[in-house]
N, C-alpha and C positions, 0 to 999 in steps of 0.2 A: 504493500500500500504506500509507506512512506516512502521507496526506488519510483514508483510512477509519480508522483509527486516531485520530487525531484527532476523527472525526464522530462516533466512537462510544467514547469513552473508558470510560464505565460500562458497559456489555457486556462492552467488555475485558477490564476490571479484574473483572468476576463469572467470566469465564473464565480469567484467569491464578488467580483465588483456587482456582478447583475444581481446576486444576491443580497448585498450590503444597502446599497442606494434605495432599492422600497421598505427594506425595513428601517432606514433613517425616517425614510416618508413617513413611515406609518408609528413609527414608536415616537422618533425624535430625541434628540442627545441626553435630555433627561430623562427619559425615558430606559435611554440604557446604563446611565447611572444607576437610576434606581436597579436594575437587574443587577447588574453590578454589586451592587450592597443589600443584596438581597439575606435568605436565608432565616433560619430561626430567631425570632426574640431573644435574645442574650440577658436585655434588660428592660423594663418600662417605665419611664417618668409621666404621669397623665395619663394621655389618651398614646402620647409617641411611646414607640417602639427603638432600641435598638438593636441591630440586628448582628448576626454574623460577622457577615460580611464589612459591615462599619467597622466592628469591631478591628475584623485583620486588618483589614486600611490603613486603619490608626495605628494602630501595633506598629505595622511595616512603616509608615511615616517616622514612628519613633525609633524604630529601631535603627532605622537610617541614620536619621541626626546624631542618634547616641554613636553610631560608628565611625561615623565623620571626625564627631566631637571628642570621643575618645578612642582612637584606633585601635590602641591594645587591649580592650577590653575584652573581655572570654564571651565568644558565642551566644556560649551555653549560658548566661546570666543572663544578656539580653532578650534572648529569646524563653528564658524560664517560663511554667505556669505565673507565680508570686508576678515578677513583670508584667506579662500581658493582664495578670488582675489590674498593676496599679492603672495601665492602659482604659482599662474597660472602668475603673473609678472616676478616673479623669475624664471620660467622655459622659457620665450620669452625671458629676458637679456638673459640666458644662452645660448641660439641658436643663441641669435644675436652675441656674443662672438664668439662664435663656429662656422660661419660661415664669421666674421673677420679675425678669425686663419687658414681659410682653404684661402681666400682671398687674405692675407699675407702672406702666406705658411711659417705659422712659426711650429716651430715643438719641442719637446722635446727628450734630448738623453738618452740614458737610463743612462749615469752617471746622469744628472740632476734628474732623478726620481728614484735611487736608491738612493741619496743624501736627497732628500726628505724625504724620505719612514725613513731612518736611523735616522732622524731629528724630527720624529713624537712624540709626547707621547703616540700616540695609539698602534702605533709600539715598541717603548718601554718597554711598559707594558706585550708583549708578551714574551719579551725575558728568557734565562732560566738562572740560576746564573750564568753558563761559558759563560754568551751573545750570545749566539746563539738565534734563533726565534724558537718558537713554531710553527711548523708547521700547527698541527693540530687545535692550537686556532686560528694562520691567516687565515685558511681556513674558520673558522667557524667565524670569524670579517666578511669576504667576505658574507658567507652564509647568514648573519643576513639583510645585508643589497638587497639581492635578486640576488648576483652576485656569478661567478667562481673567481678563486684569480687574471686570469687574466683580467676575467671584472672589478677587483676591482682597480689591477695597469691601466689599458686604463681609466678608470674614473680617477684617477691619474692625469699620463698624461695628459689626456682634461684640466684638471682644470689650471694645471700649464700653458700649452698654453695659455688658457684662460687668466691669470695672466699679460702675456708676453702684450698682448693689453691692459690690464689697465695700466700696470706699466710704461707705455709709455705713459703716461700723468701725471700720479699720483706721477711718481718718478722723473717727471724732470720740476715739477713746480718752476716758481721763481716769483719774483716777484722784481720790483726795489725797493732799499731803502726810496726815496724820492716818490714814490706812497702807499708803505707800509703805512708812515710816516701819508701821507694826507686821507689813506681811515680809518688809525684804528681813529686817532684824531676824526674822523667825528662820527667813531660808537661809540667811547669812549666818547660824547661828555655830557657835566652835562646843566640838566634844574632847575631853581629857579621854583618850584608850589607851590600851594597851592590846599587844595585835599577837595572837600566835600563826606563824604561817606554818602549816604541813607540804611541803612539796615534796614532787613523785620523784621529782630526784633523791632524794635521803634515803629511798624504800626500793631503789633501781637496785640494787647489790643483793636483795632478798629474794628478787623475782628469778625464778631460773626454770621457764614454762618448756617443756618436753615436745617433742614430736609430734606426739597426738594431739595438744592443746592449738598446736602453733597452726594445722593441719585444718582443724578446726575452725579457727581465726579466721584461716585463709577462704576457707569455702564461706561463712558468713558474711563476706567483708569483701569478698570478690571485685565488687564495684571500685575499690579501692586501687586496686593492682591490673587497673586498664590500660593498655597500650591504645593511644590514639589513631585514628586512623590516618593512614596516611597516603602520598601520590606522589609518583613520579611524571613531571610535565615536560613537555615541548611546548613554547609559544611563542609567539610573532610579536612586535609591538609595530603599528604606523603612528608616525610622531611627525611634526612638521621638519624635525630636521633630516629626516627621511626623505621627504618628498625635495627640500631644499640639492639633498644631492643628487637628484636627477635633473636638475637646470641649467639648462646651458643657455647663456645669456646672447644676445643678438649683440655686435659691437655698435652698431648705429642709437639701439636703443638706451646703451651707457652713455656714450655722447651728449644726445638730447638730456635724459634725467641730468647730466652734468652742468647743463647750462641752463636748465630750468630749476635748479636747487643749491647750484652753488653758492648763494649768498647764505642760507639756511644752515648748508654742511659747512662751511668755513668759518661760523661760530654765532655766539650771540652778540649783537649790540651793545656796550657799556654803557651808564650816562653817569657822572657824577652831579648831584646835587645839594642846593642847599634849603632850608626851610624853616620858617617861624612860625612855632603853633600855638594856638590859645587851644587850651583844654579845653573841653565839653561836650563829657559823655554825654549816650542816647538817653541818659535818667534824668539830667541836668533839665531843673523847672525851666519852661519854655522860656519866661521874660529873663533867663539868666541866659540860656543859650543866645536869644537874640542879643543880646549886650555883647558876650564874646562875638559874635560876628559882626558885628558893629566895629568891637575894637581889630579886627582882622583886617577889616574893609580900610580901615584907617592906616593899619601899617603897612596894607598892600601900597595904596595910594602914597606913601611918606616913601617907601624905596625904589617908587618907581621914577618919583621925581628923582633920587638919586641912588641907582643901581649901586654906585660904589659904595655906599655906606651900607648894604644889605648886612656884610657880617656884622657890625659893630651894633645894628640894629637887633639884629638877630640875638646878641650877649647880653643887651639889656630887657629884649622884653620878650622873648621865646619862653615858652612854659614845658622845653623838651628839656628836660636836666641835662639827658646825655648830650645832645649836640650845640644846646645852645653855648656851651664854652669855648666852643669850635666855631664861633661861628655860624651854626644853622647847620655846618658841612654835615651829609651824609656817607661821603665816601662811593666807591664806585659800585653801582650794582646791574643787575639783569633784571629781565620780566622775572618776575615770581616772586620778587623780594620782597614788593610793599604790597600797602594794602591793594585795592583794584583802582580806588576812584585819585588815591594818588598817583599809583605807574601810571595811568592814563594822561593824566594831565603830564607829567616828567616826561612822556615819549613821546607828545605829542607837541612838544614845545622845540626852539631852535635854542644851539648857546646864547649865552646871556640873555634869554627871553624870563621874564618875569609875570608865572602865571597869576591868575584869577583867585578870589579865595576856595580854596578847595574844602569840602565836606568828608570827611572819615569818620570811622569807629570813634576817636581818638578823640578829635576838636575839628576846628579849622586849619586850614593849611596855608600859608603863601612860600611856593617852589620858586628856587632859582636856577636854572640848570647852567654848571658852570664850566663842563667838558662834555665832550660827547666819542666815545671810545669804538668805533667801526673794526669791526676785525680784518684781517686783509684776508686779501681773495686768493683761496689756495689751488694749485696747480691740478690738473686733471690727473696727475698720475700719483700726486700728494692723496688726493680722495679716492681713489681707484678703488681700492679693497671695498671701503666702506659703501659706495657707490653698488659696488656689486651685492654686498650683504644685504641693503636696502632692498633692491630688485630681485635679488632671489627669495631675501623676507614673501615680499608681494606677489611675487607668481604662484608661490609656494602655497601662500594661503588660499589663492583663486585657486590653483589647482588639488588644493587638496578634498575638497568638496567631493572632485571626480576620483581622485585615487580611492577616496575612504570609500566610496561606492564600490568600486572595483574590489576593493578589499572585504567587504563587507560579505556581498555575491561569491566572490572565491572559496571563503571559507566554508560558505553554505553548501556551496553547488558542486565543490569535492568536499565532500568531509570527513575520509578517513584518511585523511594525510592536509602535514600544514604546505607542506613543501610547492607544491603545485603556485600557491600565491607570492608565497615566498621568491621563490625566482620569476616571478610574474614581475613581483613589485621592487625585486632587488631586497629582499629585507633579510637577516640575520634568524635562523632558528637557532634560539637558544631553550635553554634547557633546564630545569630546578629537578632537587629531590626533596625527598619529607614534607613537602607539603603537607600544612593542617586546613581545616576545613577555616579555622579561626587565623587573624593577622597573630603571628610568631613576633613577640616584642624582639625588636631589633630590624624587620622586614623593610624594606624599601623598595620607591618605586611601585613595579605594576601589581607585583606579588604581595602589596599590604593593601590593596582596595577591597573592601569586603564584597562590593559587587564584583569583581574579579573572580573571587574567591568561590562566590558563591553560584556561578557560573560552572566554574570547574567541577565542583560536587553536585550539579543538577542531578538527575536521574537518566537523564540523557548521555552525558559524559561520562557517566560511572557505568552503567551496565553496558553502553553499546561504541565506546571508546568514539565518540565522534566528534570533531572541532566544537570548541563551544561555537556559539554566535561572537560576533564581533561586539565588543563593550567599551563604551566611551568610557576608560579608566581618567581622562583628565582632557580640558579643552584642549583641540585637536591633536590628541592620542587616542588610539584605540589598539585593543587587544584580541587575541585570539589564543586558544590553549587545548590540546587534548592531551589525555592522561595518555599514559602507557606502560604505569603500572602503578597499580591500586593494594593496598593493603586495609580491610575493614578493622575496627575498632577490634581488638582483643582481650581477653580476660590471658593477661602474662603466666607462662605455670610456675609452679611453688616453687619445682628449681631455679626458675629466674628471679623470684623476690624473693626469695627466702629470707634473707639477711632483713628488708624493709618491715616483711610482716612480724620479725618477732620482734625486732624495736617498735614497731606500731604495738603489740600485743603487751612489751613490757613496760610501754608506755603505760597503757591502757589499766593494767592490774596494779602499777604503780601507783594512779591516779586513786585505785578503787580502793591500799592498805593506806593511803594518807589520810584520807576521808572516814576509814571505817573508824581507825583510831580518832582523829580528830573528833569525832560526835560522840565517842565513848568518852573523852577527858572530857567535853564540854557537860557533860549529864552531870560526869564525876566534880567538875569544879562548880559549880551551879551550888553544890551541898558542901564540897570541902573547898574553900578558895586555894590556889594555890600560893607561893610565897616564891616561886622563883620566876613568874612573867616578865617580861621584857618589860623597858622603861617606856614607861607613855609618854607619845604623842598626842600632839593639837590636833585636830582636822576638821576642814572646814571649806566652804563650797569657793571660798576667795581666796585670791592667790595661785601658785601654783601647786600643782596637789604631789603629796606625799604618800599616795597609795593609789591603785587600782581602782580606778571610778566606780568597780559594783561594792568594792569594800564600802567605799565612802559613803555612797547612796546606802545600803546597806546600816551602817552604823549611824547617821542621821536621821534614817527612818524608822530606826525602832524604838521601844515604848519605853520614855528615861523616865519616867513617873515614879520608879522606885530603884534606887541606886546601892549597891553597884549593876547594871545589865547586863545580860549576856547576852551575845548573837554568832552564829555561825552563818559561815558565808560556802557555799560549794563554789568553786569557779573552775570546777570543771577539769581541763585536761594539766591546767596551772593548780590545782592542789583543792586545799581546804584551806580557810583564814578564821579563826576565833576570837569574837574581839569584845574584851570587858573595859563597860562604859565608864567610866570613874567619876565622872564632874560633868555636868552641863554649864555652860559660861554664853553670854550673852556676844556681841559678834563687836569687834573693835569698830571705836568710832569711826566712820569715812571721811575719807578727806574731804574739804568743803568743795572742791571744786569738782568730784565726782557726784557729788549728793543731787545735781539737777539730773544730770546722766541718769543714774538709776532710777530717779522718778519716771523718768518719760520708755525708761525701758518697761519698768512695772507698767505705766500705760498700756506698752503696745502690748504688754500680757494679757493684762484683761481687754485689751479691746480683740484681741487672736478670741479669746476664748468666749468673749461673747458674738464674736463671729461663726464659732463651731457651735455654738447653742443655735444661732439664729439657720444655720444651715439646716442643721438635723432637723428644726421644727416647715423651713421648708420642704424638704425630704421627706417630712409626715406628711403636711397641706397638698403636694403631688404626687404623693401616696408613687412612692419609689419601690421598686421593687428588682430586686438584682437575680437574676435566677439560677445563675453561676456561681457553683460554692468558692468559697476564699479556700483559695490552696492551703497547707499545710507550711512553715517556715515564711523567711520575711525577704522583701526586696526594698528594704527601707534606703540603699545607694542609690538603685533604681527611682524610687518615687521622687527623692531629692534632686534628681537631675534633670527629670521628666517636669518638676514643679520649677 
C-alpha cells in the first residue's frame, strides 16, 4: 500500500486535493478544528466541555516550550502522567477565568491590548530598525503557535481579561499592621533543640545481604537497572552554508553590486558634534517643560548670532554634566549612537550648521556639528571577498527555498537510504551512536533538538528503518536521519549490576536499622531523658538554615505547649533525625528597614490565599468537575514552570 503511494505521489496528491476542497466547503477551518480536539470529556467547567484532544494540544504546546526552555530536561518528566495532570489543571483554571470574565462582563479595549502587545518583548523583537513590526514574522509568531494573527490578539485579549479577575484580589490585598506584626513573629518564631541524627552510613558495616536477598532486590527493583534504549544514526543536515557552496558567482554581477554598494561597504559616516541641553523629562509639569524650551529657543538664537562662542556657551549653561565641560563636544560617532530624533537632526545638518531646538527622551537639544568624518572609498579588490560573501549570502537564501524542497522530496521518495540526496545535494552523511530518545546533557547542534529526536524514535523509523521526514531543526537548517541500528530499553542482568544492586540494597537496609533504632531511643527517651545529646541549637525560619528544611519545618511545627518535646523526623534514604525541643523564644527584633518589606510580603500572602479561597468557590459556582484521577506522586518543577 505505502510502495504504491510512493510510485504514485502526484495522483495522490490530485486525489487527496478533490477530496480536501468540499470538505473545506462543507465543514470549514473551524470546523476541523473542532474535529481536531475532539474526543472524550477529560473535564467540564459549566455547560463546556474539555476534551481529549484539547487536552494533548496543550500538553504538546507545553511540552514544547519546556524543551526549548530547558533542553536537558528528561523526556520522561515532561511527558509524565503528574505533568500532563498539571497541563489539564491549567486548562480548567483557564475556563474557570474565562467564564468569570464572561460572568462579570469584563472586557478588554483594544487600547489596552495594543498597549500590551507594544509592551511585549516578543513583540519587540519583531520590530524593524525604523520600529515598525514585521509583519511577516508576527504572522509567523501566530503561525507557530496554531493560530491566524487574529486568533493570536483574541488569545491576547482573553488572557488580559482573564488578568482583570485575578488582579482583583491579588492587587488589592492588605493586611493590618498589628496582625502582620502577630502572624510573621509566630512564623518567624526560634526553637532551643537538640538534634540526634541516625544515618545509614554508621549501620553500612552491619549490613552484609547474601545472594539470595540481593537476587531478590534485583527482580523487585528491576525498573531500576534499565539500560536505555538506544540508536545508531546516519543523517544529512541542509544548512544555508550548504547551499552557499554550491554558488558560483557571475563576474559582471560582482562588479555592479561593487558600485552600487561601495559607499555602504567602505564604512560608516563619522560626524562629530557638539550640544547644549536643558533637561526635561517626559514627566516634567507641562508649564515647566514649556519654560525649558523657551530657555533652548533663547540659546539656540544667542549662538547662532555667534557660532564661535557655542563652546563657552555650552560651559555655562548646558545641563549635560558630562559634556558640558567640554564644551557641549560629543566626540565622534555613527548612526546608532544617539537617540533617533537627535542623529536625525546631526546627519542631517552641514559643518558648522547650527540646528533647531531639538526634542529627546532627555530635554531639549541645540546640535553643532563641528566635523564630518567620510570614510574613503575602498578599492574593488580591497572589498572583493566581502562583496562575494554578501552575494553568495543572497543567492543562497533565494535559492534555498528550492534546495530544501528538493531535499525535502529526496528523502521521502527514496527512503531507505540517505545517500541518494546526499550526492544529489553534495551534503556530508554523517553519523552518531547511543543515541537516546531524550537531549544527552552535553549534545549539540542537530542531535539536541527534541523534534529531531523525536522524529528518529517515530514508529516509523524504529520498526521499518526508513528516513525520517525532513525537520526544520533551526531557521534554514533542516535535517534528515535513519536508524540502522536500534537497541530497545532493557532490564540489565544481575551479572551486569550486581555491584549497583547491592549498594542500592545496602543502602536501603541501612536506611531501615537507623530508623528502626532511632524510634526505639525516641519511645525510650520520651520516659528516660537522656544526659549525653548533642549541644543545642537555635532554628529558625530567618537567616540561613542550619538543618534540612523537613527537620526545620518539622520541629517548628510541632506541639511546644508542654516542654521539653519530642519529635522524630524519617527523611528517608538520608536517615532518621530526633529532635528534643528545649525552649520556645520569641523571633529577634527586625531591622527597621526590612519591617515595611515583610509587611507587604504578608500582604501578598493573604491576598494569594484569598485568591485560592475565591477560586475554589468559583470552581463550586461552575460546578467543575475533573474526570481524570490525579496521578499518584508530584510534578511540582513541572507546574512551577508551566505557571
Amino acid at each position: 500500500m505505502f510502495e504504491f503511494v510512493r510510485k504514485h505521489t502526484k495522483v495522490m496528491m490530485f486525489l487527496m486535493f478533490l477530496m480536501i476542497i468540499p470538505a473545506f466547503v462543507l465543514v470549514g477551518v473551524d470546523g476541523f478544528k473542532s474535529i481536531r480536539a475532539g474526543g472524550d470529556a477529560v473535564a467540564t467547567v459549566g455547560s463546556h466541555s474539555i476534551t481529549q484532544g484539547e487536552w494533548d494540544a496543550a500538553h504538546k504546546s507545553e511540552a514544547d516550550r519546556l524543551r526549548a526552555t530547558v533542553p536537558n530536561m528528561d523526556a520522561k518528566m515532561i511527558d509524565s502522567p503528574e505533568a500532563r495532570y498539571v497541563t489539564l489543571e491549567r486548562l480548567v483554571r483557564e475556563r474557570v477565568l474565562l467564564e468569570a470574565v464572561q460572568d462579570s462582563r469584563l472586557s478588554t479595549s483594544d487600547a489596552r491590548l495594543a498597549r500590551e502587545l507594544q509592551q511585549s518583548p516578543t513583540i519587540a523583537s519583531l520590530r524593524r530598525p525604523d520600529g515598525t513590526i514585521d509583519i511577516e514574522r508576527y504572522r509567523q509568531l501566530a503561525a507557530n503557535q496554531g493560530l491566524t494573527t487574529d486568533g493570536f490578539e483574541a488569545r491576547v485579549r482573553g488572557q488580559l481579561s482573564q488578568r482583570q479577575v485575578e488582579a482583583g484580589l491579588l492587587s488589592t490585598g492588605f493586611s493590618p499592621a498589628t496582625l502582620a506584626e502577630v502572624s510573621l513573629n509566630a512564623f518567624y518564631e526560634r526553637r532551643e533543640v537538640q538534634l540526634s541524627r541516625f544515618n545509614p552510613s554508621d549501620y553500612a558495616a552491619k549490613v552484609n545481604p547474601g545472594e539470595a536477598e540481593i537476587e531478590t532486590y534485583y527482580q523487585a527493583n528491576s525498573a531500576l537497572f534499565q539500560a536505555p534504549e538506544t540508536a545508531n544514526i546516519e543523517y544529512v543536515v541542509l544548512d544555508l552554508d550548504t547551499v552557499k557552496k554550491s554558488i558560483v558567482l557571475n563576474e559582471q554581477d560582482v562588479k555592479t553590486y561593487y558600485e552600487q554598494n561601495v559607499s555602504r561597504l567602505s564604512g560608516k559616516e563619522e560626524r562629530r558634534a557638539s550640544h547644549i541641553l536643558i533637561n526635561a523629562p517626559k514627566d516634567m509639569p507641562v508649564d515647566d517643560r514649556k519654560k525649558a524650551r523657551d530657555r533652548a529657543i533663547t540659546l539656540m538664537e544667542q549662538v547662532r548670532k555667534t557660532p564661535d562662542n557655542f563652546a563657552d556657551v555650552a560651559r555655562r549653561s548646558s545641563q549635560d554634566a558630562g559634556s558640558a565641560v567640554n564644551g557641549g563636544d560629543l566626540d565622534y560617532f555613527g548612526r546608532g549612537a544617539m537617540v533617533k530624533p537627535f542623529e536625525d537632526a546631526a546627519f542631517a545638518l552641514r559643518k558648522g550648521d547650527i540646528s533647531d531646538v531639538i526634542e529627546s527622551d532627555f530635554g531639549f537639544h541645540v546640535i553643532k556639528v563641528t566635523d564630518i568624518k567620510a570614510p574613503k572609498q575602498r578599492s574593488f579588490e580591497e572589498l572583493l571577498p566581502l562583496i562575494e560573501t554578501d552575494l553568495k549570502t543572497q543567492q543562497a537564501q533565494r535559492k534555498f527555498a528550492e534546495t530544501a524542497e528538493a531535499f525535502t522530496n529526496g528523502v521521502y521518495e527514496q527512503s531507505d537510504s540517505l545517500k541518494p540526496v546526499a550526492e544529489r545535494l553534495k551534503l556530508e552523511v554523517k553519523t552518531a551512536s547511543d543515541l537516546q530518545r531524550h537531549t544527552i546533557p552535553g549534545s549539540k547542534g542537530v542531535l539536541a533538538n527534541p523534534k529531531f529526536l523525536a522524529a528518529i524514535f517515530s514508529p516509523d523509523s524504529l520498526e521499518k528503518k526508513r528516513n525520517t521526514e525532513a525537520i526544520e531543526v533551526a531557521v534554514n537548517q533542516l535535517a534528515a536521519a535513519r536508524i540502522t541500528l536500534y537497541a530497545a530499553a532493557r532490564t540489565r542482568p544481575l551479572t551486569e549490576v550486581a555491584s549497583s544492586v547491592k549498594n542500592r540494597l545496602v543502602a536501603a537496609q541501612s536506611a531501615e536499622m537507623a530508623k528502626k533504632e532511632a524510634v526505639e531511643k525516641l519511645a525510650n527517651w520520651k520516659t528516660t531523658p537522656p544526659i549525653n545529646l548533642p549541644a543545642s541549637v537555635v532554628v529558625t525560619r530567618e537567616g540561613a538554615q542550619i538543618v534540612p528544611a523537613q527537620v526545620l519545618d518539622a520541629v517548628l511545627l510541632a506541639d511546644a505547649s508542654i516542654l521539653p518535646a519530642w519529635v522524630g523526623i524519617d527523611m528517608g534514604p538520608q536517615g532518621y533525625t530526633v529532635a528534643r525541643i528545649n525552649k520556645v523564644m520569641t523571633r529577634n527584633a527586625p531591622v527597621s528597614a526590612t519591617v515595611e518589606q515583610e509587611r507587604k510580603q504578608y500582604a501578598q500572602w493573604v491576598a494569594n490565599a484569598e485568591y485560592q479561597a475565591y477560586y475554589k468557590m468559583l470552581t463550586e459556582r461552575f460546578k467543575v468537575q475533573i474526570k481524570k484521577p490525579r496521578p499518584t506522586g508530584t510534578a511540582l518543577a513541572l507546574q512551577g514552570m508551566s505557571e
